[in-house]
LOGU-537889 format. One record per residue (C-alpha): residue in one letter; z, x, y. Coordinates in Angstrom, 3 decimals. Layout:
BEGIN
<site a,<Z,X,Y>>;
...
//
This chain:
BEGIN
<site x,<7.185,-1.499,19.911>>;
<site x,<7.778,-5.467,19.749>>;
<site x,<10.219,-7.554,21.635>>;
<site x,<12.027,-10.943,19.842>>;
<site x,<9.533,-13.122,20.713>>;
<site x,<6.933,-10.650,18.155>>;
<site x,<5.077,-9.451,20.968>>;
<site x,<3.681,-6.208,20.432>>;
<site x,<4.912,-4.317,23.897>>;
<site x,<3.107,-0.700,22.873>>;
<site x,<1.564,1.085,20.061>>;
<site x,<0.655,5.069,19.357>>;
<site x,<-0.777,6.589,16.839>>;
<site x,<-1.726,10.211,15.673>>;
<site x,<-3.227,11.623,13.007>>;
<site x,<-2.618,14.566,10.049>>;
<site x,<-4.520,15.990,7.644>>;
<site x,<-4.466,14.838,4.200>>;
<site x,<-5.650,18.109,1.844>>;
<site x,<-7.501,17.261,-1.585>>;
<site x,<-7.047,20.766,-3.690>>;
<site x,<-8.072,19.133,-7.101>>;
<site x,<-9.923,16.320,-7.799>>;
<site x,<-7.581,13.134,-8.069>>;
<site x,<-4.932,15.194,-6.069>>;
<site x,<-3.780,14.421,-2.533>>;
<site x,<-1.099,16.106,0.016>>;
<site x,<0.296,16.514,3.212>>;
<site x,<2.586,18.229,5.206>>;
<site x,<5.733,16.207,5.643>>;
<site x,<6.559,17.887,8.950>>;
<site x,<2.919,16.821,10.209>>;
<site x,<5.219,13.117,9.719>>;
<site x,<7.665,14.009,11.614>>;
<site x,<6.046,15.086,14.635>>;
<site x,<3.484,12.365,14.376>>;
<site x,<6.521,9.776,14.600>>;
<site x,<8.444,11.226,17.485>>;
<site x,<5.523,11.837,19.427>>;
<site x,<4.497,8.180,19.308>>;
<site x,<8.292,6.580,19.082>>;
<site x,<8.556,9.013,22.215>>;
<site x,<5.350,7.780,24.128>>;
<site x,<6.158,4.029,23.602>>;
<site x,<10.036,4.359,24.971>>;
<site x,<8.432,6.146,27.665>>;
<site x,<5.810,3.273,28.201>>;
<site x,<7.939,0.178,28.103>>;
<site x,<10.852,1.730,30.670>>;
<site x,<12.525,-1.766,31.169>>;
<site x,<12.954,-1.880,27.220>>;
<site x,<15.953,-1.504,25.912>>;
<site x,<15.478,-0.317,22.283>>;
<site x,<18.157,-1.731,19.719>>;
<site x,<16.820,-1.067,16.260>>;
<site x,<14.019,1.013,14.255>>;
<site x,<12.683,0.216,10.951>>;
<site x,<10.385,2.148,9.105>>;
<site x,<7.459,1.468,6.802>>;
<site x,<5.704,3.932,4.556>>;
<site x,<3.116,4.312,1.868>>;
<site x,<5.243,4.106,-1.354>>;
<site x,<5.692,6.938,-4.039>>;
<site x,<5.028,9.777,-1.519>>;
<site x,<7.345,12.077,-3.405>>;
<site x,<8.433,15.766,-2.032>>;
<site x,<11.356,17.613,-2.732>>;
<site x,<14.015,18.857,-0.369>>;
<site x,<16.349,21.537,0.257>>;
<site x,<20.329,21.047,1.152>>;
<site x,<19.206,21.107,5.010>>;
<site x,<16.590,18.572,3.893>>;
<site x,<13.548,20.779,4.638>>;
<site x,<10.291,20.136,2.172>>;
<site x,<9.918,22.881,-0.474>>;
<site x,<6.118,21.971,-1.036>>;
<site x,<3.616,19.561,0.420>>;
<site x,<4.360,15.915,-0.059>>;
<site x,<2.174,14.345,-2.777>>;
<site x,<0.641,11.440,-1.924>>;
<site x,<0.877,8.118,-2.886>>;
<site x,<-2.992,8.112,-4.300>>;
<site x,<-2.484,11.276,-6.334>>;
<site x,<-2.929,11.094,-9.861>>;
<site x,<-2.019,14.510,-11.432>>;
<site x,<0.937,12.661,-12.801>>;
<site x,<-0.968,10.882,-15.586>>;
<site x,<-0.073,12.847,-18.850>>;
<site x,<3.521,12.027,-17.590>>;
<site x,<2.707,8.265,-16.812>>;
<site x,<1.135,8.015,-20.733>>;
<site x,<4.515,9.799,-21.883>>;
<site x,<6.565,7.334,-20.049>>;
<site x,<4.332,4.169,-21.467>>;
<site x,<4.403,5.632,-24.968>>;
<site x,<8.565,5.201,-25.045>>;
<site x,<7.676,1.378,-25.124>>;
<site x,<11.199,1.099,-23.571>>;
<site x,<12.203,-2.891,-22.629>>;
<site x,<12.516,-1.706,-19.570>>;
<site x,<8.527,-1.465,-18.909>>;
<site x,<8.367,-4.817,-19.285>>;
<site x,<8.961,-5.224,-15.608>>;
<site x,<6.368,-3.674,-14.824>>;
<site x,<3.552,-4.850,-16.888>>;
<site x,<4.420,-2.196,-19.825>>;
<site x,<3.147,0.622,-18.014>>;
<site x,<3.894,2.820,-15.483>>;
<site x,<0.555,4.159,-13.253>>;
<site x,<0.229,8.226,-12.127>>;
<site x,<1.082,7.062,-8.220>>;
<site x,<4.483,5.794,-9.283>>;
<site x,<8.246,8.062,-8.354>>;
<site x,<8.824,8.900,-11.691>>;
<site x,<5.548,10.064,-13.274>>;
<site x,<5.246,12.436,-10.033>>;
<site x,<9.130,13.334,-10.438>>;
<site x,<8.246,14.665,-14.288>>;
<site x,<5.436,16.345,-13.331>>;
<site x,<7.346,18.385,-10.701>>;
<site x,<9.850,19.167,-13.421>>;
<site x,<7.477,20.320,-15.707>>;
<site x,<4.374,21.882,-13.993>>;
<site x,<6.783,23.622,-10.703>>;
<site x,<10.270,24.030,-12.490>>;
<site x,<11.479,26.375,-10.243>>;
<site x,<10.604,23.686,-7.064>>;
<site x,<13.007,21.202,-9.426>>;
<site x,<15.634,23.584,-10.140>>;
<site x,<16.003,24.095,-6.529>>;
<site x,<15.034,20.516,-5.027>>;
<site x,<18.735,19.440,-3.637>>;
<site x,<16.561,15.911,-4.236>>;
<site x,<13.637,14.378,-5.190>>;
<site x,<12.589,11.457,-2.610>>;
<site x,<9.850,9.339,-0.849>>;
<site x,<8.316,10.120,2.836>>;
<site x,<10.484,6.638,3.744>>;
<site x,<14.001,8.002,2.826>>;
<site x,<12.781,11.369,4.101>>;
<site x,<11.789,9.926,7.411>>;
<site x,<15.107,7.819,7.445>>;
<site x,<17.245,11.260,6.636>>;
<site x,<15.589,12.654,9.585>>;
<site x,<16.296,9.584,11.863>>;
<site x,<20.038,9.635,10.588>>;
<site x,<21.469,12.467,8.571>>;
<site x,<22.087,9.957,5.500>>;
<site x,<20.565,9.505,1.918>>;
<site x,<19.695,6.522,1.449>>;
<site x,<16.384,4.897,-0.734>>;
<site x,<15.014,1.459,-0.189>>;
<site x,<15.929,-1.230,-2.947>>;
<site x,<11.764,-1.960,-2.359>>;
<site x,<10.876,1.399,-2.957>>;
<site x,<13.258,1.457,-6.174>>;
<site x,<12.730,-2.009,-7.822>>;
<site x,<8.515,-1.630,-7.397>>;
<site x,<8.253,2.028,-8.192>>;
<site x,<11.488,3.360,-9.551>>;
<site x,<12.073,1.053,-12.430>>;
<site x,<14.752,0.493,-11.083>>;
<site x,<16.824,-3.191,-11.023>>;
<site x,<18.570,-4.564,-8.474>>;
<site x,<21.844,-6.120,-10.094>>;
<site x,<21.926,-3.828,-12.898>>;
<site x,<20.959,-0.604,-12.006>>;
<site x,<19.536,2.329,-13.821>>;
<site x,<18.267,1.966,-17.664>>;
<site x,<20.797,5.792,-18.888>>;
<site x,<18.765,5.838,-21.951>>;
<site x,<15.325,4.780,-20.666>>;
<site x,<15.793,7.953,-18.595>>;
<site x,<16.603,10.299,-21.720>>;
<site x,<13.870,8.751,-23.313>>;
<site x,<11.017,9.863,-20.673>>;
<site x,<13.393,13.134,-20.280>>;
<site x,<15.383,13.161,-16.920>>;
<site x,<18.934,12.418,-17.859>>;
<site x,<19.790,14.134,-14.552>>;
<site x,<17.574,11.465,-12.256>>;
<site x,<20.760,10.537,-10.352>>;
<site x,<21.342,13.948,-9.585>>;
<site x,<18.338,14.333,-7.906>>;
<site x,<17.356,11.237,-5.904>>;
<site x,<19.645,9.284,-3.442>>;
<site x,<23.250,7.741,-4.766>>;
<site x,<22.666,4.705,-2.192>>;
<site x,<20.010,2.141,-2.437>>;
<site x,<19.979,-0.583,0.151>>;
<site x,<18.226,-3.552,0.272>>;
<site x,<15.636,-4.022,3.210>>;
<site x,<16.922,-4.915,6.713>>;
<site x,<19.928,-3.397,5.483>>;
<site x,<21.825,-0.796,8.312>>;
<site x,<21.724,2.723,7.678>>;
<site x,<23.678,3.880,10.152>>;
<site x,<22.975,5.239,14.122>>;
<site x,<19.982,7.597,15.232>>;
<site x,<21.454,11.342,15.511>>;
<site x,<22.127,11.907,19.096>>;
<site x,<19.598,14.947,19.560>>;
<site x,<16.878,12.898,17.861>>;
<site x,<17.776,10.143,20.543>>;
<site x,<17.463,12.626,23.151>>;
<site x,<14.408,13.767,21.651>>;
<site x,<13.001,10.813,22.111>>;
<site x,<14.476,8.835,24.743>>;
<site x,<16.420,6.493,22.639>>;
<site x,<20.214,5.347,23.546>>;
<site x,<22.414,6.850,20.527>>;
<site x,<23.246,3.164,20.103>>;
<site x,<20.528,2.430,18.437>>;
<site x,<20.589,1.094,14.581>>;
<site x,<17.811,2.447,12.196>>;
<site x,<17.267,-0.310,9.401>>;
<site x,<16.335,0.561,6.259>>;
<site x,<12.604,-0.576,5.676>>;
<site x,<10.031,-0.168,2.782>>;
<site x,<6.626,-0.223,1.292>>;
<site x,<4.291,-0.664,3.782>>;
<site x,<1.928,-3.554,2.506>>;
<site x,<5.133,-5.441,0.847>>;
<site x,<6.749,-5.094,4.481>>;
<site x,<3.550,-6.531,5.366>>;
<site x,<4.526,-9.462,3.171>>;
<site x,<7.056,-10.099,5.843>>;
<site x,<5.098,-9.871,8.984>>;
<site x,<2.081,-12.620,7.204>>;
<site x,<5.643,-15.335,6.433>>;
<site x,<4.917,-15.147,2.477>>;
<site x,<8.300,-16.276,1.477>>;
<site x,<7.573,-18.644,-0.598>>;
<site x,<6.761,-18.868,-4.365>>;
<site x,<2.950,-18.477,-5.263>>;
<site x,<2.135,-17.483,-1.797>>;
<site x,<-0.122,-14.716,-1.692>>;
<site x,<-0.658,-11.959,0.798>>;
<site x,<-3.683,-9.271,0.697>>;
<site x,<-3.689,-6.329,2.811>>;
<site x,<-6.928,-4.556,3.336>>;
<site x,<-6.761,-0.977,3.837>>;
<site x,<-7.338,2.568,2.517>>;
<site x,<-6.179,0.510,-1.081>>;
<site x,<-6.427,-3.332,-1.323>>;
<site x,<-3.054,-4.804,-2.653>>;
<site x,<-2.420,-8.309,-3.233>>;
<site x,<1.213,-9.406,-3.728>>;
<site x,<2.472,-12.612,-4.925>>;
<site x,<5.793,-14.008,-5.147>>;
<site x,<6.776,-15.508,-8.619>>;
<site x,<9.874,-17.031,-10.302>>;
<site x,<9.093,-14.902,-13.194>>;
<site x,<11.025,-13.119,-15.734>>;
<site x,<8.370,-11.730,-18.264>>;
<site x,<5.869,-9.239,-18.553>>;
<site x,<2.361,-9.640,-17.207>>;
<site x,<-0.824,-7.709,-18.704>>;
<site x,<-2.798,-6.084,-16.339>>;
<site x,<-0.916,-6.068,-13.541>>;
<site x,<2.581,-4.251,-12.064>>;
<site x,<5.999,-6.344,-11.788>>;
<site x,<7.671,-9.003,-11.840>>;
<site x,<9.450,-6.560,-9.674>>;
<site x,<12.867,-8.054,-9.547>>;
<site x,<14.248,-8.518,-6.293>>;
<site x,<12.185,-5.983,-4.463>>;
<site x,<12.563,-8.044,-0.621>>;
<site x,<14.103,-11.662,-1.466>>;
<site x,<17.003,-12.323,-3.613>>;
<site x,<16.487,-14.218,-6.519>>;
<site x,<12.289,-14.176,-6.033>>;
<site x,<10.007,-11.625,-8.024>>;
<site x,<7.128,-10.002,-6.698>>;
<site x,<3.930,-9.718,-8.487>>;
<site x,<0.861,-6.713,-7.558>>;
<site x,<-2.454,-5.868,-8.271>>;
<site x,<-4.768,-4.238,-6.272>>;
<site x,<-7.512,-1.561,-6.253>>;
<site x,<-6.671,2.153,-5.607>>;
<site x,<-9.804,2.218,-2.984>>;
<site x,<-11.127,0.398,-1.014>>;
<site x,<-11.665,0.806,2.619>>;
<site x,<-11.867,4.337,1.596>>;
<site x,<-14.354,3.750,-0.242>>;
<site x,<-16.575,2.592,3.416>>;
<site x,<-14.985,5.231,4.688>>;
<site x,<-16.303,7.804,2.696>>;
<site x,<-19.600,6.062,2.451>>;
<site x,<-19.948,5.995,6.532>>;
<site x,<-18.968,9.747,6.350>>;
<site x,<-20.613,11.035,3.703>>;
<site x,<-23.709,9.148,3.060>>;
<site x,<-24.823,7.194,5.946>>;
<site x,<-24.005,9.478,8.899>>;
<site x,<-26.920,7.571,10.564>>;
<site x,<-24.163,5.169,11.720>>;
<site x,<-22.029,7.654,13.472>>;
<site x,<-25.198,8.751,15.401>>;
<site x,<-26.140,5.495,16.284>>;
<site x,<-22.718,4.775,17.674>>;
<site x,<-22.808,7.709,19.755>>;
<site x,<-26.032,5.980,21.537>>;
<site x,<-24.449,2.546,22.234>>;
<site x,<-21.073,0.839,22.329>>;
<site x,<-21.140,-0.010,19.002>>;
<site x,<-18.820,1.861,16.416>>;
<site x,<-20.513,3.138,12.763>>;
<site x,<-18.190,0.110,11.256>>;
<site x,<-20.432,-2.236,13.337>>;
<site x,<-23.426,-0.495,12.731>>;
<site x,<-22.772,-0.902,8.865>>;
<site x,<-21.970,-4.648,9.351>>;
<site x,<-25.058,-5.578,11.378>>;
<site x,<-27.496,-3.893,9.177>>;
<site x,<-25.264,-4.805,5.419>>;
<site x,<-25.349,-8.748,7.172>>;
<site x,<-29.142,-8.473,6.941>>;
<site x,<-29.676,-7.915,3.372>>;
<site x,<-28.905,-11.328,1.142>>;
<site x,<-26.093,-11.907,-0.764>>;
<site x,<-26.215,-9.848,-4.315>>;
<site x,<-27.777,-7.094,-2.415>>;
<site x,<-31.208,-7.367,-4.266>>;
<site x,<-29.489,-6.163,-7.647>>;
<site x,<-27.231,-3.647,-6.590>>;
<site x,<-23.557,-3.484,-7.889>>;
<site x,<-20.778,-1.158,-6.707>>;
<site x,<-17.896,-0.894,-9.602>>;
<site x,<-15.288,0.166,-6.698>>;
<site x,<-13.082,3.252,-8.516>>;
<site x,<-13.660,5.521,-6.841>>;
<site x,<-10.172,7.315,-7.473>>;
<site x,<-9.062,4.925,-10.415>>;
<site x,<-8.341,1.639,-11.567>>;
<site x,<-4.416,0.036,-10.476>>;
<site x,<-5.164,-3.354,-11.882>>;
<site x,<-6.354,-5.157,-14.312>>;
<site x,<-7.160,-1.984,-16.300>>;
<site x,<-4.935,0.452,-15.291>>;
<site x,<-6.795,3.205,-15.920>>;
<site x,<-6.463,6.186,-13.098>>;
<site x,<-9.929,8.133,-14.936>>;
<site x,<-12.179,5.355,-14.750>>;
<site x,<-14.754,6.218,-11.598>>;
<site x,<-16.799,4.528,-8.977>>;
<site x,<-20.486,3.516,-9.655>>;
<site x,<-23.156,2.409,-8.025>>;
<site x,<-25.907,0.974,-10.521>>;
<site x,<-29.000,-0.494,-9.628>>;
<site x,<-30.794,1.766,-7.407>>;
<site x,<-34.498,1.333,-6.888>>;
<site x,<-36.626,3.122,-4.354>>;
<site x,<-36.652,-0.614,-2.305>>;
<site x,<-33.055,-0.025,-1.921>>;
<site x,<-31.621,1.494,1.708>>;
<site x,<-28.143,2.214,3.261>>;
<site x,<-27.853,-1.151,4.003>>;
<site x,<-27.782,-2.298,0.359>>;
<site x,<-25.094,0.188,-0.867>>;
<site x,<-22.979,-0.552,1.901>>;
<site x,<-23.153,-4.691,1.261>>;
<site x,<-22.772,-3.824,-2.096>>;
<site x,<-20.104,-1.683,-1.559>>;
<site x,<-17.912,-5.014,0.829>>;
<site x,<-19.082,-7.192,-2.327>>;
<site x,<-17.978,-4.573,-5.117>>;
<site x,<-14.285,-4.546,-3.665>>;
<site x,<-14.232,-8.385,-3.476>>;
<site x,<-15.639,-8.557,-7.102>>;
<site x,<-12.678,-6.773,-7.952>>;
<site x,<-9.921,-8.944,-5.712>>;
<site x,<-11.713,-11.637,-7.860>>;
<site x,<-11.352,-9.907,-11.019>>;
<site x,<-7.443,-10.493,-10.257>>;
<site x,<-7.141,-13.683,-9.134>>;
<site x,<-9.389,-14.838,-12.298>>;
<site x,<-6.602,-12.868,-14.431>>;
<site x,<-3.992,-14.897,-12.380>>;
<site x,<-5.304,-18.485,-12.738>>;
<site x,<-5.447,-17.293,-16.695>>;
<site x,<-1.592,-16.451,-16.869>>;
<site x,<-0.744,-20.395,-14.899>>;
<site x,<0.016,-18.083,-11.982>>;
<site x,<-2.356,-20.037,-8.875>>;
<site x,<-1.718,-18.808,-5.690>>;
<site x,<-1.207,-22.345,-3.346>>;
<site x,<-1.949,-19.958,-0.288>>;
<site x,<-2.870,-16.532,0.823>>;
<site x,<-2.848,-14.653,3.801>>;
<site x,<-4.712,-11.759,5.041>>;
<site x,<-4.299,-8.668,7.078>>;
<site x,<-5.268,-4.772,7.066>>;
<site x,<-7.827,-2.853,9.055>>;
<site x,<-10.423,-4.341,6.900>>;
<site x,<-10.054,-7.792,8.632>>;
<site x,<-12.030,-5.775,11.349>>;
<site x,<-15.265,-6.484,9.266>>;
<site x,<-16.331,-10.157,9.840>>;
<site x,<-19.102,-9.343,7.086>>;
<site x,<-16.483,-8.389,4.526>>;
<site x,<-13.532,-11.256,4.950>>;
<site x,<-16.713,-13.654,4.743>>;
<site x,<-17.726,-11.480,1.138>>;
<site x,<-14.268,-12.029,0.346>>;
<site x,<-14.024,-15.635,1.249>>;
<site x,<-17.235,-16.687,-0.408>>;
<site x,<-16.538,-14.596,-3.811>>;
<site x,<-13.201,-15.456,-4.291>>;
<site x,<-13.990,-18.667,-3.531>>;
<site x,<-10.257,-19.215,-1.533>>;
<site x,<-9.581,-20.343,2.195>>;
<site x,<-7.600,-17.420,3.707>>;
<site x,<-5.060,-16.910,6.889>>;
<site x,<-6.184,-13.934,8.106>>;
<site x,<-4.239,-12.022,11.235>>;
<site x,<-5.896,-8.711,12.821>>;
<site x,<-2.267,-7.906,14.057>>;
<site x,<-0.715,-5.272,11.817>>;
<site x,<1.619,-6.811,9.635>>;
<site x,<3.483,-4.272,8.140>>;
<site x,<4.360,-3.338,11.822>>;
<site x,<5.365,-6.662,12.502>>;
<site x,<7.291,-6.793,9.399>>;
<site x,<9.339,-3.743,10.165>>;
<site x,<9.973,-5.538,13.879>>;
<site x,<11.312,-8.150,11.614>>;
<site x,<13.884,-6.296,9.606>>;
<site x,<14.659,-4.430,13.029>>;
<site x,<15.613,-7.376,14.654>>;
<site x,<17.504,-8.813,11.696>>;
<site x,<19.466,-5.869,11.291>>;
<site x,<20.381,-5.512,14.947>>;
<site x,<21.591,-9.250,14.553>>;
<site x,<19.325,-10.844,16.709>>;
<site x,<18.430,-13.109,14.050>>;
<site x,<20.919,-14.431,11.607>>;
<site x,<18.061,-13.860,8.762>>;
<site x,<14.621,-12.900,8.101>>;
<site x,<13.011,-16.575,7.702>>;
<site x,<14.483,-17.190,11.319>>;
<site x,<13.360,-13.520,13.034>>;
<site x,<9.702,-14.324,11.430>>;
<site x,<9.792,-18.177,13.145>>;
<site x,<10.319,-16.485,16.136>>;
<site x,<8.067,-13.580,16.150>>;
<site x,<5.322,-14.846,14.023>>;
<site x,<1.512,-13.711,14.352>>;
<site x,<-1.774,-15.494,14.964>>;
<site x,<-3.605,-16.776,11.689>>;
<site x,<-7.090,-17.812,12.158>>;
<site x,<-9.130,-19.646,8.914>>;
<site x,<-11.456,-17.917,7.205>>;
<site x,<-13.742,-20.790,4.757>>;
<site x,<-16.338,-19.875,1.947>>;
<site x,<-19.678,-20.614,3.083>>;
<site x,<-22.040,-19.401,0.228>>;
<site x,<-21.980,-20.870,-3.191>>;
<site x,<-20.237,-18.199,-5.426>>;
<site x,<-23.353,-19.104,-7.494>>;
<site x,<-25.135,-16.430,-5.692>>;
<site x,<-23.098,-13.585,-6.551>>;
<site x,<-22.377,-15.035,-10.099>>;
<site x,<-24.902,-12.544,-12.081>>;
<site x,<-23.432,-9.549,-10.109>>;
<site x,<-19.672,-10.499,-10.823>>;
<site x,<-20.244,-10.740,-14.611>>;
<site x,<-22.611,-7.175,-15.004>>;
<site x,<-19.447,-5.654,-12.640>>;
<site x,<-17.549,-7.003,-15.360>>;
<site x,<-19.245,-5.416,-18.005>>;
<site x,<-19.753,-2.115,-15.842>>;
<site x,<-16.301,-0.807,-16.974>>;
<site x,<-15.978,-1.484,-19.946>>;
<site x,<-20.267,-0.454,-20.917>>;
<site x,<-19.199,2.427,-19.074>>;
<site x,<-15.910,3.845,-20.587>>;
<site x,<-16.943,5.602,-23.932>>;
<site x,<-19.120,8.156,-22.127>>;
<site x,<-16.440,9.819,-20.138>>;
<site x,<-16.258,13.597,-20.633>>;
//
């Protein structure tokens, strides 16, 4: 919960299960949503009594598709954002070569809408014949909040190809073979900060809102987060760190770039495209490596006040930059951009019996910035230099890792450890509860801390390891199974 003047007043959070059945698949149960956010909404109304609540926006991951009955109750699990079961129907939607790909890069990837929308219709037909619609966890959550239908222009002009202005391509959808698509998602699409309408009075009740208040229709999370970091202007950059890395950049451009997803047009500001790359895993790659292979951390945390995350930065901080030959290629569930490719996998080449947990784990902070490089170097190539970026996501936790970044990208970076996307959503909240006359003025108001982060090691040092990463993919394609 914020106030106008961006401070955050209270914040809950509570966790669900996230179920992995097949490799590269990825659910949850979108009622385990639902109770996570009244729990919390409930908790922080009940922790900030003097508050008087005026607006809610929500954020969510994008392309977390489930379908719905006419009372709006899930007919399966939700599938998840990083799923990538869709990717016969992503290759069938690239093969139509249809003008409208060309805002988004040509291609379509598996953890888009309609990709995961085809694959329903062809793999659980019966779930499609019956699904009163198809839509994302955000309008889901949104129905829930107020009774209405509505999607999120974001959502739709990122992940939809959809555009704003013109609306849907009728024969781009015959061509990938959903004629019926506006049948089965929602007829309204609002633009972000946009009112939806009132919260239903039992949900206010529920959780111990006034029946006053507005719900505002939000978006993608990390885009949101655009917001909450002030990137409104044109080549200004914004990176969020978290279970995925995505770096977003705002453009004045009207034409198809390779290797990467957009110009979205219009997706948050009118008349100002949005540009993404980014790396399907990241901090879930340290994640899994804290969990799964160096469980000494956990045990040492249980011994002092330091968490595993520490743990892994004081001991990865110790070994030297290039960590003594070791090289992580960081995809682990895929490859979003440059390459696109949801079957390439993670490596981690170099091993020698002088190597320890330590190692893999700097090599692991430095394989994730080799590939944040990767897209910045594809940037600079297509005259697209970013004049400033800024920084936020749970990995701005790490110290050792926003240095890594830093030094191998070779960029100054405004880095907050506030949680933009949060902020962002506060934003759009108090913009549409007209508290601000516009977004530019609510940020000025309710803006976050940025602290400088400067290289300090010549990128000289990791120069040898950037190039074999390079080369790691595409050495390493041909001997897929």
């Amino acid at each position: 919960m914020y106030d106008i003047e961006g401070r955050l007043l209270w914040s809950s959070q509570k966790t669900y299960e996230t179920k992995f059945p097949v490799p590269g698949w990825a659910e949850q149960n979108p009622n385990d949503w639902w109770e996570a956010l009244r729990l919390c909404v409930r908790e922080a109304v009940k922790m900030c009594p003097h508050i008087s609540v005026k607006a809610i926006a929500i954020d969510a991951t994008s392309s977390t598709v489930l379908a719905v009955g006419s009372n709006g109750e899930p007919l399966t699990n939700a599938i998840l954002w990083m799923d990538i079961r869709a990717s016969e129907q992503a290759k069938k939607i690239n093969a139509t070569n249809h003008p409208i790909l060309s805002w988004c890069g040509k291609q379509v990837s598996p953890e888009w809408f309609l990709p995961k929308l085809l694959w329903i219709k062809e793999h659980l037909p019966e779930i499609y014949r019956k699904a009163y619609l198809i839509v994302e966890a955000l309008d889901w959550l949104n129905y829930k909040l107020t009774g209405k239908w509505v999607a999120s222009q974001c959502n739709a002009s990122c992940k939809w190809n959809y555009l704003p202005g013109e609306g849907w391509s009728i024969d781009f959808l015959e061509a990938i073979g959903v004629p019926e698509l506006v049948e089965k998602i929602p007829s309204q699409i609002l633009p972000v900060g946009s009112v939806i309408g009132n919260i239903k009075k039992d949900v206010a009740h529920d959780i111990g809102c006034e029946e006053s208040v507005l719900i505002v229709q939000g978006g993608i999370d990390a885009h949101i987060a655009t917001i909450g970091l002030g990137s409104f202007g044109e080549r200004e950059g914004s990176l969020i760190l978290g279970s995925s890395s995505v770096l977003l950049v705002n453009a004045r451009l009207q034409k198809t770039l390779e290797g990467f997803w957009g110009p979205y047009k219009d997706p948050i500001h009118k008349g100002l495209s949005l540009i993404e790359g980014g790396q399907t895993s990241s901090g879930s790659i340290i994640d899994w490596f804290i969990k799964k292979v160096a469980k000494h951390y956990s045990i040492k945390a249980k011994a002092t006040k330091l968490n595993p995350y520490e743990w892994l930065d004081d001991e990865a901080s110790k070994v030297p930059p290039g960590s003594e030959g070791l090289i992580v290629l960081d995809h682990w569930q895929g490859n979003r951009t440059p390459y696109k490719d949801p079957y390439s996998r993670g490596i981690i080449w170099g091993l020698s019996l002088n190597h320890e947990a330590s190692h893999i784990g700097r090599a692991i902070y430095e394989g994730i910035a080799f590939g944040i490089r990767l897209l910045f170097d594809h940037l600079e190539k297509a005259g697209i230099g970013i004049k400033n970026l800024k920084v936020c996501g749970g990995g701005t936790r790490s110290k050792l890792w926003l240095q890594i970044l830093s030094d191998i990208c070779e960029k100054e970076m405004w880095v907050t450890q506030e949680n933009a996307s949060l902020l962002g959503g506060a934003i759009l909240a108090a913009t549409g509860a007209s508290l601000f006359p516009s977004i530019v003025e609510a940020f000025a108001a309710m803006k976050p801390n940025l602290k400088v982060i400067k290289p300090v090691k010549d990128f000289s040092e990791y120069l040898a390891n950037y190039e074999l990463y390079q080369k790691l993919y595409v050495a390493t394609k041909p001997l897929r199974r």
